[in-house]
C-alpha positions in Angstrom: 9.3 -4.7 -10.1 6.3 -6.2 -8.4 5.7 -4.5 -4.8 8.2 -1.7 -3.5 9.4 -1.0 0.0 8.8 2.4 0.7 10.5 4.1 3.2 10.9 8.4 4.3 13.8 8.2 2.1 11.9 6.8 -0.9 8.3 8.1 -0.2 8.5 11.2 -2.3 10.1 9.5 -5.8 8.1 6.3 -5.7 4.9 7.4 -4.6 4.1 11.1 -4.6 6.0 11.3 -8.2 4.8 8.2 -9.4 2.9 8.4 -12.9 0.2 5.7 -12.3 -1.4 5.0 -9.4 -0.8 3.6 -6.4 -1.7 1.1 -3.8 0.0 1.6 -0.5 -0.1 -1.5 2.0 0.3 -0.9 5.8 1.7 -3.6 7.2 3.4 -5.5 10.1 5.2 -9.1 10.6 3.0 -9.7 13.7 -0.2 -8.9 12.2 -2.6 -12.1 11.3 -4.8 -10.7 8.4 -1.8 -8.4 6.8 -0.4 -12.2 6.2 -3.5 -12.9 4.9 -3.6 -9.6 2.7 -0.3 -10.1 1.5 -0.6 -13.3 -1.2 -3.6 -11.2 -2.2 -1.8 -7.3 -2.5 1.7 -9.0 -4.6 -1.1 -11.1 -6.9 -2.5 -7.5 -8.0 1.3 -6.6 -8.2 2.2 -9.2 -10.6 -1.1 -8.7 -12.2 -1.4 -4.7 -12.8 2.5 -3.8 -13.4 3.1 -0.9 -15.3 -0.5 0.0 -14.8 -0.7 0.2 -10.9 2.3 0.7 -8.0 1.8 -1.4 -5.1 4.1 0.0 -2.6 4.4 -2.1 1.2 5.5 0.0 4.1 6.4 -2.2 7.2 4.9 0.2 10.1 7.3 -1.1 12.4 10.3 0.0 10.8 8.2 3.3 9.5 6.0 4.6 12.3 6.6 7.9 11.0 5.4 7.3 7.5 2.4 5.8 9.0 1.8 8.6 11.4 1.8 10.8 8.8 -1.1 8.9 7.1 -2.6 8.2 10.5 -2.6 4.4 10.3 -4.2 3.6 13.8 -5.2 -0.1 12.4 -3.7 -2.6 10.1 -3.6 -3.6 7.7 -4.2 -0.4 5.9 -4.7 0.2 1.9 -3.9 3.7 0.7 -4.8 4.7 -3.4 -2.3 7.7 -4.2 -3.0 9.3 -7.7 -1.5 12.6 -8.8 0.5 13.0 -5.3 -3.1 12.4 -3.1 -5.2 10.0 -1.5 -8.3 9.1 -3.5 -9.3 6.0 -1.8 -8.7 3.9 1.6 -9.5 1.0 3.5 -8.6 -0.3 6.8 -8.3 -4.4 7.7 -8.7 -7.7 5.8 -10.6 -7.0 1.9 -11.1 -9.1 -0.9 -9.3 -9.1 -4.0 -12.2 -7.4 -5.9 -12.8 -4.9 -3.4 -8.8 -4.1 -3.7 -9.3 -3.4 -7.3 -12.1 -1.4 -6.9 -10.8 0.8 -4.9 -8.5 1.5 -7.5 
């Protein structure tokens, strides 16, 4: 499974519902440290499945979705557990500082 594309369509099953936590990446094509982020955010992937949800949601394409979690800056690390936001970051953050957010 690895990460997820989440869209409006899919928000609701594969995050809100989800029954382990999960990490939400903000992210654009464009954006120098999201590329930099990303090797790091589909490592923890690979690493945590089954335990953690890592879920990317291109704001580009989902400017709405981001609105709603007013993402002014990216890239942008949401932790949803039990349907609500328990932690977040906003730009560039080390692998260690990912996890402990979680």
């Amino acid at each position: 499974m690895a990460e997820v594309t989440v869209t409006k369509e899919n928000f609701e099953e594969e995050v809100i519902k989800s029954p382990i936590p999960v990490l939400i990446d903000f992210w654009a094509s464009w954006c120098g440290p999201c590329m930099m982020l990303s090797p790091i955010v589909k490592e923890i992937a690979d690493e945590n499945e089954g335990k953690i949800k890592v879920c990317k949601v291109n704001v580009d394409e989902e400017n709405q979705l981001a609105s709603v979690f007013n993402v002014d800056s990216i890239p942008s690390l949401f932790v949803i557990k039990n349907g609500k936001i328990t932690n977040n970051r906003v730009g560039y953050i080390s692998k260690e500082d990912i996890l402990d957010m979680l």
